[in-house]
C-alpha positions in Angstrom: -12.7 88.8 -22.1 -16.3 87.8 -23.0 -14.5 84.5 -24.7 -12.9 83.5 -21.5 -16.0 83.9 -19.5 -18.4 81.8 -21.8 -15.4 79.4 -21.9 -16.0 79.0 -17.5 -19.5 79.2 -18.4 -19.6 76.3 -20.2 -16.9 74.5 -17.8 -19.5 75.3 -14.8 -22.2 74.1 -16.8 -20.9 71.3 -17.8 -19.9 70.4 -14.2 -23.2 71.2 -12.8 -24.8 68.9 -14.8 -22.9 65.7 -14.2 -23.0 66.8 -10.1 -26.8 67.9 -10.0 -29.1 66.8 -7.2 -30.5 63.4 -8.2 -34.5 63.3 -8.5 -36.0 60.8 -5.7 -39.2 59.4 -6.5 -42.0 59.7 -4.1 -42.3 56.1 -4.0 -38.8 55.2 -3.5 -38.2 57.3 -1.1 -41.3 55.4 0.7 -39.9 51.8 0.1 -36.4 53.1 1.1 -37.7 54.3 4.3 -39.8 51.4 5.4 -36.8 49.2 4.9 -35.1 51.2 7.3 -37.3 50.9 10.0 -38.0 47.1 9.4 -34.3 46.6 9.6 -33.7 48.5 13.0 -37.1 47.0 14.4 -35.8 43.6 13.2 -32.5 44.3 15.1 -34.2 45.8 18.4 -36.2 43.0 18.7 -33.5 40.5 18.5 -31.5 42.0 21.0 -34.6 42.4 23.3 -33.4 39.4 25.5 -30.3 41.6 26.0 -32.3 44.1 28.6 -33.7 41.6 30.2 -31.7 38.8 31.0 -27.5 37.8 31.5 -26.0 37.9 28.4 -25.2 34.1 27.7 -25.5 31.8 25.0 -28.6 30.2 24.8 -28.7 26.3 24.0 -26.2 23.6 23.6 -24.3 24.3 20.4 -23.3 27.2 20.8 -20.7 26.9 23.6 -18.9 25.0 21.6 -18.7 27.4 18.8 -17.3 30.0 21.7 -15.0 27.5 22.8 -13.5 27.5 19.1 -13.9 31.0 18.4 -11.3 31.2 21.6 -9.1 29.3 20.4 -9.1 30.7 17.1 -8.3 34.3 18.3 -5.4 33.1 20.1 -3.6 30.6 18.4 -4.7 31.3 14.3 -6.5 29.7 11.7 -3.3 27.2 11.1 -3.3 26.3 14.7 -7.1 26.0 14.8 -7.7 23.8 11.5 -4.5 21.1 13.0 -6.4 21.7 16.6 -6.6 18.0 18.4 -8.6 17.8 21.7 -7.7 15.3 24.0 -10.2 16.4 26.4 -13.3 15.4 24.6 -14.6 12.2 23.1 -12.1 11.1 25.7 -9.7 8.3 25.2 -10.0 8.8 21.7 -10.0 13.0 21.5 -11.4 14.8 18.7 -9.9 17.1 15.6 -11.3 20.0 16.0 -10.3 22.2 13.4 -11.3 19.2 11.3 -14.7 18.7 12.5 -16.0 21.6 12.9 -17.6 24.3 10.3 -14.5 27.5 10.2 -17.0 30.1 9.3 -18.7 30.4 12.1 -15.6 30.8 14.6 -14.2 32.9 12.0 -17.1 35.6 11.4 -16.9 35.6 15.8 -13.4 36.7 15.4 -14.3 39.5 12.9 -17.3 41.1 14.6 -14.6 40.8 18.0 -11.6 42.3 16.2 -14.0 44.8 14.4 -15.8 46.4 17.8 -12.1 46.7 19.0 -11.2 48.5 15.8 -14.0 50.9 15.9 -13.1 51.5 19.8 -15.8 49.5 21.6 -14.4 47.3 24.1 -16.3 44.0 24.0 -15.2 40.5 25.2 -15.6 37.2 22.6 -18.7 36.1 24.8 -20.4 39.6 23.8 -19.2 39.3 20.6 -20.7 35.6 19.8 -24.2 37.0 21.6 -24.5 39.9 19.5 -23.5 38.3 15.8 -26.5 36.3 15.6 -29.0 39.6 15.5 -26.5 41.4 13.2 -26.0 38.7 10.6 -30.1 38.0 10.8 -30.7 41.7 9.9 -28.4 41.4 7.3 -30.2 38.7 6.2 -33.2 40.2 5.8 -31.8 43.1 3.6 -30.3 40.1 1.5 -34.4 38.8 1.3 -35.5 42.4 0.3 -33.0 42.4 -2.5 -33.7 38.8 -3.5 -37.4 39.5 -3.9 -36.6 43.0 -5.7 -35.1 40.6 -8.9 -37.4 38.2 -8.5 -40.3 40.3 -9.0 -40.3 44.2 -7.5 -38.9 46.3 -4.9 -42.8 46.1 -3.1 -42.0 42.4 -3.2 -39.2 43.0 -1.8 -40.1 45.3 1.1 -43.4 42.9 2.0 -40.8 39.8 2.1 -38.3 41.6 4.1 -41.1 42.5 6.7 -42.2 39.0 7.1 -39.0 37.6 7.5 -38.3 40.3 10.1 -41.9 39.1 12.3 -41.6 35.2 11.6 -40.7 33.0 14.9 -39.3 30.1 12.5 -36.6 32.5 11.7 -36.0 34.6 14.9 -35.5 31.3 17.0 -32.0 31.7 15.3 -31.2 35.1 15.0 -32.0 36.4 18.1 -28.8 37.2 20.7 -27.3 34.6 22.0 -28.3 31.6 19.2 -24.6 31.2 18.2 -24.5 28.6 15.6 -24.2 27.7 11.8 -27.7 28.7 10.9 -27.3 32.3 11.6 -24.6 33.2 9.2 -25.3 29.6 7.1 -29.3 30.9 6.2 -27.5 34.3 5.1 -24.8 32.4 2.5 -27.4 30.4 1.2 -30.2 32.8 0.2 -26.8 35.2 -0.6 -26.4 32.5 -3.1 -30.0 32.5 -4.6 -29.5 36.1 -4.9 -26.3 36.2 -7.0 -27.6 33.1 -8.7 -30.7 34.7 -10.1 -29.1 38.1 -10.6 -26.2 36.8 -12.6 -29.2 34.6 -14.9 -31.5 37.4 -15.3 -28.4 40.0 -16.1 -26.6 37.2 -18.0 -23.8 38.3 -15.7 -20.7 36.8 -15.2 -19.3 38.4 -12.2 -22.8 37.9 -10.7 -22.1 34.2 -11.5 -19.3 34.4 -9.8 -20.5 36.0 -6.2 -23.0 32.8 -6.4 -20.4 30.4 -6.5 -17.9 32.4 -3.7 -20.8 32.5 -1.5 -21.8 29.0 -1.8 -18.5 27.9 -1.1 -18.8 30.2 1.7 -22.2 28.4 2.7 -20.2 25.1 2.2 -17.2 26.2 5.2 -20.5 27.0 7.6 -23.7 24.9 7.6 -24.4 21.1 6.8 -27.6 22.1 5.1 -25.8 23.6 2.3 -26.7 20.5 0.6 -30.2 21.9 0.0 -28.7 24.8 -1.8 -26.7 22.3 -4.2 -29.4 20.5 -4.4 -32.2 22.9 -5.3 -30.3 24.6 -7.8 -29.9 21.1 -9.6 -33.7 21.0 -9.6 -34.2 24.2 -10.3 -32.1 23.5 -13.9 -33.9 20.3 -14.0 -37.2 21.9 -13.6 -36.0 24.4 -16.6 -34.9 22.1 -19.0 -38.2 20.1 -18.8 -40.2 23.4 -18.9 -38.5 24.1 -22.2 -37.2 27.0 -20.7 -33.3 26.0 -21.4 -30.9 28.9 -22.2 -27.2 28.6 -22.2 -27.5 31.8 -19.6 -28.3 28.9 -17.2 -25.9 26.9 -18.6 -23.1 29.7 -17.5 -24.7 30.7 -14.4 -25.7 26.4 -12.9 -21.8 25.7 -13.5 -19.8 28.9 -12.6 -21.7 28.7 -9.4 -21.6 25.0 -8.8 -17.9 24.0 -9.9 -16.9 27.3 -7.8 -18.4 26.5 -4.5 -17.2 22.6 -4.5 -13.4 23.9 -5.0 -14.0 26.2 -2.5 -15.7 24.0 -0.1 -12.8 21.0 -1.0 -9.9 23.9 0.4 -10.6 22.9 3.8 -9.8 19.7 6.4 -13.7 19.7 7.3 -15.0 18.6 3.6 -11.6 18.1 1.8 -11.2 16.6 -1.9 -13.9 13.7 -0.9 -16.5 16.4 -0.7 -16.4 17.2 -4.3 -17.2 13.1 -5.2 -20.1 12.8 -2.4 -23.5 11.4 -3.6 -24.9 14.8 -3.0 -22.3 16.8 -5.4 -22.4 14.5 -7.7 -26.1 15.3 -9.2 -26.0 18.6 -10.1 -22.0 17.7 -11.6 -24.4 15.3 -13.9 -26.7 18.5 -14.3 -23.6 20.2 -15.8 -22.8 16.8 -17.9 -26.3 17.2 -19.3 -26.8 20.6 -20.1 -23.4 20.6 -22.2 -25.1 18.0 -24.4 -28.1 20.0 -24.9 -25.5 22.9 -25.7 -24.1 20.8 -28.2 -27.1 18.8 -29.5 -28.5 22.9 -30.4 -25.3 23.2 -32.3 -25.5 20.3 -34.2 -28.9 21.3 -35.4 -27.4 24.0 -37.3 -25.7 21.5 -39.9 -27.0 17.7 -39.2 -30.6 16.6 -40.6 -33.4 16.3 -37.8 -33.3 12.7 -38.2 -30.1 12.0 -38.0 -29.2 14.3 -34.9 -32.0 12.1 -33.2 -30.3 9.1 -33.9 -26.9 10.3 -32.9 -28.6 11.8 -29.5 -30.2 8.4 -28.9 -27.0 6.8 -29.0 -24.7 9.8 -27.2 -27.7 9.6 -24.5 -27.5 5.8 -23.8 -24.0 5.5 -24.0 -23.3 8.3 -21.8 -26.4 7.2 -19.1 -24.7 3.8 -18.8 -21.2 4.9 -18.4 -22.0 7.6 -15.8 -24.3 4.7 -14.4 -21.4 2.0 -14.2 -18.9 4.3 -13.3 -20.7 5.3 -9.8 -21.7 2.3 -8.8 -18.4 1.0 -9.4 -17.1 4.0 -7.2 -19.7 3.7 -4.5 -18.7 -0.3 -3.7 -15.3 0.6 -3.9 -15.9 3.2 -1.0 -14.6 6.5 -3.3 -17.9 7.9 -3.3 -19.7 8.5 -0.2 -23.5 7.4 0.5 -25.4 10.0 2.0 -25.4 10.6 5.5 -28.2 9.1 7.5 -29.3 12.6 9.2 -29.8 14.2 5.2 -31.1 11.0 4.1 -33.6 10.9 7.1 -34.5 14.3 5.6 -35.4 13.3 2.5 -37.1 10.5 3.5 -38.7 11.1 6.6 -40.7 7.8 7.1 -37.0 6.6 7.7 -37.3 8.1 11.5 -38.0 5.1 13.4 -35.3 3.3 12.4 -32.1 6.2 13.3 -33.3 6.6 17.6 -29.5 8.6 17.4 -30.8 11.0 15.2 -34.4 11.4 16.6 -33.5 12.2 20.2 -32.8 15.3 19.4 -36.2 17.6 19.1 -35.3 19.8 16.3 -34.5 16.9 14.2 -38.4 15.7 14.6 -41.0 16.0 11.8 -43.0 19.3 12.0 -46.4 19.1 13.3 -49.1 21.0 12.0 -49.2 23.3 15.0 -45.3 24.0 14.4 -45.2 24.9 10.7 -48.1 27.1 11.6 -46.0 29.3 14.8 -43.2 29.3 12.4 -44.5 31.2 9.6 -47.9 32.4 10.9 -50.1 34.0 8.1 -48.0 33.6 5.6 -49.5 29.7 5.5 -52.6 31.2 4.1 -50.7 33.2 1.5 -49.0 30.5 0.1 -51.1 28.5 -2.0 -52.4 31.9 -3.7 -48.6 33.0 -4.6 -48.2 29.2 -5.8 -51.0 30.3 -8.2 -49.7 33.5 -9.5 -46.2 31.7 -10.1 -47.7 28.9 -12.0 -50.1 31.1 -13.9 -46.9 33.3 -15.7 -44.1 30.6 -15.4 -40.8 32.4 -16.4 -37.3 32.1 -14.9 -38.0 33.9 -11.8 -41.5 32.4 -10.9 -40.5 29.1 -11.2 -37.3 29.7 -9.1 -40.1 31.1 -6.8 -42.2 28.2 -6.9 -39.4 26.0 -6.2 -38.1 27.6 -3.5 -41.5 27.8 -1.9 -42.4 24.1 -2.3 -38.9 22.9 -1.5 -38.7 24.8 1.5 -42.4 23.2 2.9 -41.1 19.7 1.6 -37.8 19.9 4.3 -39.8 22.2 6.7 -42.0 19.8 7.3 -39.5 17.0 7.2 -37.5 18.2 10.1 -38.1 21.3 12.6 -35.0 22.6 12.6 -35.1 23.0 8.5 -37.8 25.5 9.7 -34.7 27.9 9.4 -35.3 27.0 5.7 -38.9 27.4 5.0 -39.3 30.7 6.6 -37.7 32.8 4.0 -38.6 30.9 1.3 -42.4 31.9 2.9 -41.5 35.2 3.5 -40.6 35.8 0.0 -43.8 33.7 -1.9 -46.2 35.8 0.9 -44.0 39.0 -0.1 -45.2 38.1 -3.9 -48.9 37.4 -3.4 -49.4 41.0 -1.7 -47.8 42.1 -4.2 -49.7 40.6 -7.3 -53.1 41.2 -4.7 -52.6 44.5 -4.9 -51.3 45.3 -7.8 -54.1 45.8 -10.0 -56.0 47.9 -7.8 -53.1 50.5 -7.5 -53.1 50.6 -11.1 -56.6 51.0 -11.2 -56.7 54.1 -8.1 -54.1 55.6 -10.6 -55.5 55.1 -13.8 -52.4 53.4 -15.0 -54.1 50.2 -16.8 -54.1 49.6 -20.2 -56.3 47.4 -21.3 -59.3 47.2 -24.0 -62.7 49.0 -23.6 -64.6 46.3 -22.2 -62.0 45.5 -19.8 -62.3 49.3 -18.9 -65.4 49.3 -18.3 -65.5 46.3 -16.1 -62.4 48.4 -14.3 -64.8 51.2 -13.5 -66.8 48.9 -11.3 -64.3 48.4 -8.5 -64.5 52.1 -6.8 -62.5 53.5 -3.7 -64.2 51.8 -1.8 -63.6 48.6 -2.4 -59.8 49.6 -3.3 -59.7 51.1 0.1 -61.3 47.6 1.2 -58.7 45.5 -0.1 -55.7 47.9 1.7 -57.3 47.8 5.0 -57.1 43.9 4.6 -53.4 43.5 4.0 -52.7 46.3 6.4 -55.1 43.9 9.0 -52.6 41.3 7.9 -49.7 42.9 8.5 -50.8 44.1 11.6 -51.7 40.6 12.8 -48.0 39.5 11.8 -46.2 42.0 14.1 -48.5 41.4 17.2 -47.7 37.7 16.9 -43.9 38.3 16.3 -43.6 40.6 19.1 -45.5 38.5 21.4 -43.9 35.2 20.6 -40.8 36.4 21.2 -41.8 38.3 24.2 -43.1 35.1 25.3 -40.5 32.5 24.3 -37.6 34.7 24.3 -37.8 37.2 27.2 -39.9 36.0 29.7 -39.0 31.9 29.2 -35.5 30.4 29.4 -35.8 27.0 28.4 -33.6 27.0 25.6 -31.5 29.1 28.2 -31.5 27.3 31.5 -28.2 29.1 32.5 -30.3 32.6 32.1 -31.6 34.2 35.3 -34.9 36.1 35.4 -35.7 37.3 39.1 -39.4 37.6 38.0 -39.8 33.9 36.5 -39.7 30.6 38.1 -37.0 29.7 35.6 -34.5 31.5 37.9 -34.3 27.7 39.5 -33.3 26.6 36.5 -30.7 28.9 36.1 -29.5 28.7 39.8 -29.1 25.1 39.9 -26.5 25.5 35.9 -24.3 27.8 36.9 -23.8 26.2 40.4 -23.1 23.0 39.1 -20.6 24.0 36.5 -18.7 26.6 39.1 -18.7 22.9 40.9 -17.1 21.0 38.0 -14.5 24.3 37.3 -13.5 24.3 40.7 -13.7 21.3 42.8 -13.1 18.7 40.0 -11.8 20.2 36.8 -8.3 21.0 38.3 -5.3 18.2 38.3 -1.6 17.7 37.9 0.2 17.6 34.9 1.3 14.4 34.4 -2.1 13.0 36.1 -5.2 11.9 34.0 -7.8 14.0 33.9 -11.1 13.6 35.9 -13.3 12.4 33.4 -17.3 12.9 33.8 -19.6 10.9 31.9 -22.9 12.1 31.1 -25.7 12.0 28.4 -24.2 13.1 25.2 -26.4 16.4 25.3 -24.4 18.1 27.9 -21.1 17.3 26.3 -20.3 21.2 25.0 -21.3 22.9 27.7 -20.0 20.9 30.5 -16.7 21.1 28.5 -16.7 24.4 28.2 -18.5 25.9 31.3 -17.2 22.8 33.4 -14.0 22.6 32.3 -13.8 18.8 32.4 -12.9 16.0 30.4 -15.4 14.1 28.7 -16.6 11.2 27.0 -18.9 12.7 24.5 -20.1 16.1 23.5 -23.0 17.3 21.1 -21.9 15.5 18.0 -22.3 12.6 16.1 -19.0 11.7 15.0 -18.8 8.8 17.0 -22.2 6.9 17.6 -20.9 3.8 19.0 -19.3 5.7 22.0 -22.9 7.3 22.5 -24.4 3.8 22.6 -22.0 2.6 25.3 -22.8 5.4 27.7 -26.6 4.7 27.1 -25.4 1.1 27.8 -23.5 2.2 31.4 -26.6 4.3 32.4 -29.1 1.6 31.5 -27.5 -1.2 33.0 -27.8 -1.9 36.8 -25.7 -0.4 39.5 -22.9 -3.6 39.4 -22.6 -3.6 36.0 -22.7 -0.1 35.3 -20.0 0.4 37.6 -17.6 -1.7 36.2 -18.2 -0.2 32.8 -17.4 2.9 34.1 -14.2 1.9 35.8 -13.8 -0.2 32.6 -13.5 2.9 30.9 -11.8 5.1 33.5 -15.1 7.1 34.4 -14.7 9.4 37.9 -18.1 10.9 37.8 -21.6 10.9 36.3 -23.5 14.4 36.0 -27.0 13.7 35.9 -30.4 16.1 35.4 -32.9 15.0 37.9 -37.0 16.0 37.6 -35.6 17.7 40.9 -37.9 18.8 43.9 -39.7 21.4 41.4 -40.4 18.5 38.8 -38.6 19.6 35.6 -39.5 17.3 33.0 -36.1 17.6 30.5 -34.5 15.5 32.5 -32.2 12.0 32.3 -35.4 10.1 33.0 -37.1 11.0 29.9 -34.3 10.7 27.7 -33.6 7.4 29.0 -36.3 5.5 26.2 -33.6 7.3 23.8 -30.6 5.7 25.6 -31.7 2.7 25.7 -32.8 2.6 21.9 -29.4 3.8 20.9 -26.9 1.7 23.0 -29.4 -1.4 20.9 -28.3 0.1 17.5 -25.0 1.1 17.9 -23.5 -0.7 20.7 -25.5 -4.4 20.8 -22.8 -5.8 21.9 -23.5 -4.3 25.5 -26.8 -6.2 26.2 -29.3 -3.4 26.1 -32.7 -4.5 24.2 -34.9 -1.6 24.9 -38.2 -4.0 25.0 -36.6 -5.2 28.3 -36.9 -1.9 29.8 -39.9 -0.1 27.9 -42.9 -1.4 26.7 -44.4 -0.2 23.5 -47.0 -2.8 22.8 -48.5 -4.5 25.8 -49.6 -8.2 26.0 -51.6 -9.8 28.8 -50.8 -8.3 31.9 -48.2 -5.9 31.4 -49.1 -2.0 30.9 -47.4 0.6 28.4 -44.1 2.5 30.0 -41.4 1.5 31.9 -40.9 -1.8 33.2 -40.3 -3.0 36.6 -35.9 -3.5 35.1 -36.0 0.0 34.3 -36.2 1.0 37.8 -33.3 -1.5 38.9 -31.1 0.6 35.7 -28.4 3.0 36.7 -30.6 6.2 35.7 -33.3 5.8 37.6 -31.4 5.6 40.7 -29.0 8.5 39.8 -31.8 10.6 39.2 -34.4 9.5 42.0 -31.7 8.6 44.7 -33.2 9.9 48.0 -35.3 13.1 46.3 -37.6 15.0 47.7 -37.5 13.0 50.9 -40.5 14.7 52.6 -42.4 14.4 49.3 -43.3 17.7 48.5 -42.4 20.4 45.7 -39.9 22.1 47.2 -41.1 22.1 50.6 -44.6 23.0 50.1 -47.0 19.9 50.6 -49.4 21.1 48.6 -47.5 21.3 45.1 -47.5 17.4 45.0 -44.1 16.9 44.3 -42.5 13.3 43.9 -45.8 11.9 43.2 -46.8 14.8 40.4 -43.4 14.0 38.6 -44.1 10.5 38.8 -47.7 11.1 37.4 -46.2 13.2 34.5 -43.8 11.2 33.5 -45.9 7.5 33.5 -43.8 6.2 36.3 -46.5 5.5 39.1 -45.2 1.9 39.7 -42.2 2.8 40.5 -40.2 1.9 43.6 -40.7 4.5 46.5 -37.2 6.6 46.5 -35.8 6.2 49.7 -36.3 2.4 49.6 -32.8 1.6 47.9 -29.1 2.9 48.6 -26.2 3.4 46.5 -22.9 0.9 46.9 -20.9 1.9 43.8 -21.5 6.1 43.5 -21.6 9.0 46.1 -23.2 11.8 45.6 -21.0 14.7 45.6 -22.7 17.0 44.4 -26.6 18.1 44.0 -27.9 21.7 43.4 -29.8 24.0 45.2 -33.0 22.7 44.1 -31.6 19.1 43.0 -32.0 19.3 39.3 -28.7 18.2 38.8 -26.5 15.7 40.3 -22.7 14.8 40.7 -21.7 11.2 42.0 -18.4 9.8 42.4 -17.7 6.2 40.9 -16.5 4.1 43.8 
C-alpha cells in the first residue's frame, strides 16, 4: 500500500511541477500592462471621430476601395481580378481587378464576414470605417515587438507609445481613412520584423514570414518599393561595414525571392514585376552576396594572391555582363524604367517638371513646419539615437540607423511618405529613452559593473538628479499625448476638410457637407438613371472627384483618382481651359452631357476648380499639347513690363472660370450678410481682383442644372 501511494506521489509531483504557476516579474508585468492601455488608448482615439460625426469615409480614395470591396463580396475574387468597368475612364473603361491593389478590398471583406461571424451585424461601409483603427493598433503592437529585437522590450513600449500619439501616423489610421497605407504600413514594418528576427535567430521560418508578408505588402501598397529597397541597402550597408554573415545571406534572399513570386501571382504586378528596375537591385544584391559566399570558400584552399586575381576577373566579367544585359533589356522594353511618381521620390528636384504628379498635395515636398506636426518631439530625439546607433554599430543598430535616416530622406521628399517616417521615428525616439535612461536605472539599482574609478564617479549622480532625469522624459511624454490628443481633436473631430461629406451641427463645415451629399443624391437620382440599350450620361469633371462621384453619384465618367491614363487627364484640363465655343465642341466631341464643378461658392471655399485650374492647364501642356493649351497664355509666373503675376485677362474668357463664377453671389455678399465681403474676399484670396464682374457674361453652350444650397458645387448641361 505505502508503494502505491509514493508511486501517486511522485505522479502528482511530477505533474505539479510541469503545471505550476509561472513567476511574473515585477517589471514585466509593468511593460505588459502599459502596452495594454497604449493599445486601447491608441484604438479609442482613432475611433473618436465615430461619436461625433456620420460615419463616412473620409477623402477621395477611399470610395473607391468600398466600391471594390462591394463588388468583391458579391461576385468573388475570380470575378473581381477579370472585373472591367465600362463606366469609368469612359469610352475606354478600366480593369479593375487589374489595377487596383487586392489586399485592401480583401482585408474589408474579412473584418465584414468576421463581425457577422462573431454575431455583430455591420454593413461593408461600417466595416471599411472601422478597419483602418483596428489594423493601426495592430500596427503598433507590430512596432512594440520590432523595437523589443531590436534593442529591449522598454524600447519597445516607448516606440509603441509614440507611434500611438504621432499625427503623421494617425492621419491614416483613424476611422474612416480606407486605403493602402493602413494595412500596407502594417505589412511593411511586419516585414522588418520577421526580417530582423529571422537574422538575429538565424531562423528560417522567421525568414520565411518576411518574405510572405512582403509579398503580402507587394498585393497592397505602391510604396512597397521602399521596403525592397531598404533591405537592399541595408545588405549593402553590411557588407561595406564588414559586417557580412551568410545569416544575411539566407535571410536578404528567402525574403526577397519570396515576396517577388508572390507579388508576380497577381494581374496587378504580374511576371513583369519581378524584372522592374526596382526588383532588379536587390536580385543583384543576391548575385553579389553568393560571390562573397564563394570567394570565403575559396579562401580555404586557393593562395591569397591568386583568389585576388581570380575575384578581379569573376568581378569584371560579371559587372559587365549584368551591365550589358540590362541595358540591352531596358531598350528592348523587357525591363521597366521607374515610374515617374517613385522616381520623383527619389529625386525630388524633379517636381517641376511632372505638374500630373504635383497637383496632388500629399505628393508635395514636406516643409519644415510638416515634418515637425508629423512626428512632434521625436525630431529632437533623433539625432541623439543616430548617435547611440553609430557609437555600437551591430546588426540591429545599423538596421536602426537605416531605417531612421531612410525614412527622413522620403519623409521629406514627399508628405504622404510621412506614413513612412513616423514609425521609423517612433522606434529611433523609443531607443534614445531607452539608452538615456538606462544608466541611471542601473545606477538607482546598483546594478553597474564597472571599475573603481568609474564607481566612484557613479556615486556622484544621486536621486536627485536620477529623479531629474525621469521627471524630464515623463515631461516629454506628457507633452506627446497633449499634442496627439489635441491634433486630432482638432483636425479630426472638430474639422472636416478631408471629409467634406461629414456633418458637424456645431461647425461651419456643415456647409460643406450639406452642399456633397445634395449634389450626389442629384447625380443618383435625376441623372444617373437610363435605359438599357441607351448610353450612359456621362459627367466630366476634374480628375479629383472621379471615385467619389462614381461611387456616391452613380454616374459615368471620364476619369477618376488615378493615373493610369494621363493623356485623358490632360484633355479635360484642355476642355475646361479652353473658351466656351471650343470647349463645347470638345465635349460634344467626346460625348460629354454634364460638367460638375466646385465653386469658391457664396461662403468662399478656397479648394475649389479655380485654384486647381494653374494645374489643369500645366497638365493638358504636358500630356495633351496637341489641344493648344500653353499655360503662360493663361498664368503668369514671371512678369515683364506691364503685366502683373496671376491670371491673365484669357483665363477669365476659359471655360472654368465661367463655370465656377457664373452669376454667384449676385448681391455680393457672403451668404447674404453684407458684411462678410463675399465675392470681392474670394476674389482678394485667390489673386483674381482683375477679373471680369460675374454677372457681366452669359452662358450659350451650358445650363446650369444644378447648384447647391450654398453654391459650392455646380451641375451644367452641355447644350
Amino acid at each position: 500500500m505505502s508503494q502505491v501511494k509514493t508511486f501517486f506521489s511522485r505522479v502528482w509531483n511530477s505533474i505539479d511541477s510541469r503545471f505550476s504557476r509561472p513567476q511574473v516579474k515585477r517589471e514585466h508585468l509593468l511593460i505588459y500592462a502599459s502596452l495594454a492601455l497604449i493599445l486601447i488608448g491608441a484604438f479609442l482615439l482613432r475611433i473618436l471621430p465615430y461619436f461625433e460625426t456620420e460615419m463616412l469615409l473620409k477623402g477621395l480614395d477611399p470610395w473607391v476601395q468600398y466600391r471594390c470591396a462591394l463588388f468583391l463580396n458579391e461576385n468573388g475574387m475570380a470575378a473581381f481580378l477579370n472585373w472591367y468597368d465600362q463606366s469609368t475612364w469612359y469610352p475606354f473603361g478600366r480593369y479593375m481587378g487589374q489595377s487596383m491593389y487586392v489586399i485592401i478590398p480583401m482585408t474589408a471583406v474579412f473584418v465584414y464576414k468576421t463581425a457577422l461571424f462573431l454575431g455583430i451585424n455591420i454593413t461593408m461601409l461600417s466595416a471599411c470605417y472601422f478597419t483602418p483603427a483596428i489594423f493601426g493598433t495592430i500596427t503598433i503592437f507590430v512596432i512594440y515587438k520590432l523595437g523589443t529585437v531590436l534593442h529591449s522590450k522598454r524600447t519597445g513600449l516607448f516606440s509603441a507609445f509614440f507611434l500611438s500619439m504621432a499625427i503623421g501616423f494617425m492621419s491614416r489610421s483613424i476611422v474612416g481613412f480606407f486605403d493602402n497605407e493602413c494595412v500596407g504600413i502594417l505589412l511593411m514594418f511586419l516585414t522588418f520584423y520577421f526580417f530582423v528576427k529571422g537574422l538575429t535567430k538565424d531562423s528560417m521560418m522567421n525568414n520565411i514570414f518576411a518574405g510572405i508578408c512582403l509579398g503580402l505588402l507587394t498585393l497592397s501598397w505602391g510604396a512597397f518599393r521602399y521596403a525592397y529597397g531598404f533591405l537592399a541597402l541595408y545588405a549593402l550597408v553590411m557588407i561595406l561595414l564588414k559586417k557580412y554573415s551568410r545569416r544575411l545571406l539566407a535571410t536578404f534572399s528567402v525574403t526577397i525571392l519570396l515576396g517577388i513570386t508572390i507579388g508576380a501571382m497577381i494581374p496587378r504586378t504580374n511576371i513583369a514585376f519581378a524584372l522592374s528596375t526596382e526588383q532588379l537591385i536587390p536580385i543583384i544584391m543576391i548575385i553579389g552576396m553568393m560571390l562573397i559566399t564563394v570567394y570565403q570558400e575559396l579562401k580555404k584552399s586557393i593562395s591569397v594572391e591568386r583568389l585576388k586575381k581570380i575575384a578581379q576577373y569573376v568581378t569584371l566579367g560579371v559587372v559587365g555582363a549584368g551591365m550589358i544585359t540590362i541595358i540591352v533589356l531596358y531598350f528592348t522594353g523587357d525591363i521597366d524604367p521607374i515610374a515617374d511618381k517613385f522616381l520623383r521620390t527619389l529625386l525630388p528636384t524633379l517636381a517641376e517638371s511632372l505638374p500630373l504628379i504635383e497637383s496632388v498635395a500629399e505628393n508635395h515636398t514636406s516643409a519644415w513646419g510638416t515634418l515637425f506636426f508629423n512626428i512632434y518631439i521625436m525630431t529632437f530625439l533623433l539625432p541623439v539615437g543616430f548617435y547611440f546607433c553609430i557609437k555600437k554599430p551591430n546588426e540591429k543598430t545599423v538596421f536602426l540607423l537605416i531605417l531612421g535616416l531612410t525614412g527622413i530622406y522620403f519623409g521629406g521628399s514627399m508628405v504622404r511618405l510621412s506614413l513612412i517616417l513616423t514609425p521609423a521615428a517612433a522606434l529611433v525616439a523609443g531607443y534614445t529613452i531607452d539608452e538615456i535612461l538606462r544608466p541611471f536605472a542601473l545606477i538607482s539599482q546598483e546594478r553597474f559593473t564597472i571599475s573603481r574609478r568609474k564607481r566612484r564617479a557613479t556615486k556622484q549622480i544621486g536621486k536627485d538628479l536620477i529623479s531629474v532625469a525621469y521627471i524630464f522624459m515623463a515631461i516629454v511624454l506628457m507633452m506627446t499625448s497633449i499634442f496627439g490628443i489635441n491634433m486630432i481633436n482638432l483636425y479630426y473631430v472638430q474639422n472636416h476638410e478631408l471629409t467634406p461629406l461629414l456633418t458637424n451641427p456645431n461647425s461651419k463645415d456643415q456647409f460643406y457637407a450639406h452642399d456633397y451629399q445634395e449634389a450626389y443624391q442629384y447625380l443618383s437620382e435625376h441623372i444617373a438613371p437610363y435605359n438599357a440599350g441607351e448610353k450612359p450620361p456621362l459627367v466630366m469633371s476634374w480628375w479629383d472627384y472621379g471615385y467619389q462621384l462614381r461611387t456616391l453619384g452613380n454616374v459615368t465618367v471620364m476619369v477618376d483618382n488615378a493615373t493610369i491614363n494621363s493623356t485623358q487627364i490632360g484633355i479635360i484640363g484642355a476642355m475646361l481651359i479652353h473658351n466656351e465655343t471650343q470647349s463645347a465642341k470638345l465635349c460634344k466631341q467626346y460625348g460629354v452631357d454634364y460638367v460638375f464643378v466646385l465653386s469658391p461658392g457664396k461662403i468662399g471655399s478656397t479648394g475649389n476648380d479655380i485654384a486647381k485650374s494653374t494645374w489643369m492647364m500645366q497638365i493638358s501642356e504636358e500630356h495633351s499639347p496637341d489641344f493648344g493649351i500653353e499655360y503662360s497664355d493663361y498664368f503668369n509666373e514671371d512678369p515683364e513690363g506691364e503685366e502683373k503675376y496671376g491670371f491673365t485677362p484669357a483665363f477669365y474668357d476659359s471655360l472654368i472660370y465661367k463655370l465656377c463664377a457664373y452669376k454667384l453671389n449676385t448681391d455680393g455678399s457672403y451668404g447674404g450678410d453684407p458684411s462678410a465681403g463675399g465675392v470681392a474676399e474670394w476674389r482678394s484670396k485667390m489673386g483674381l481682383e482683375g477679373a471680369p464682374d460675374v454677372n457681366i457674361f452669359d452662358l450659350t453652350q451650358f445650363n446650369l442644372v444644378f447648384q447647391s444650397k450654398f453654391a459650392l458645387i455646380r451641375i451644367f448641361e452641355v447644350l
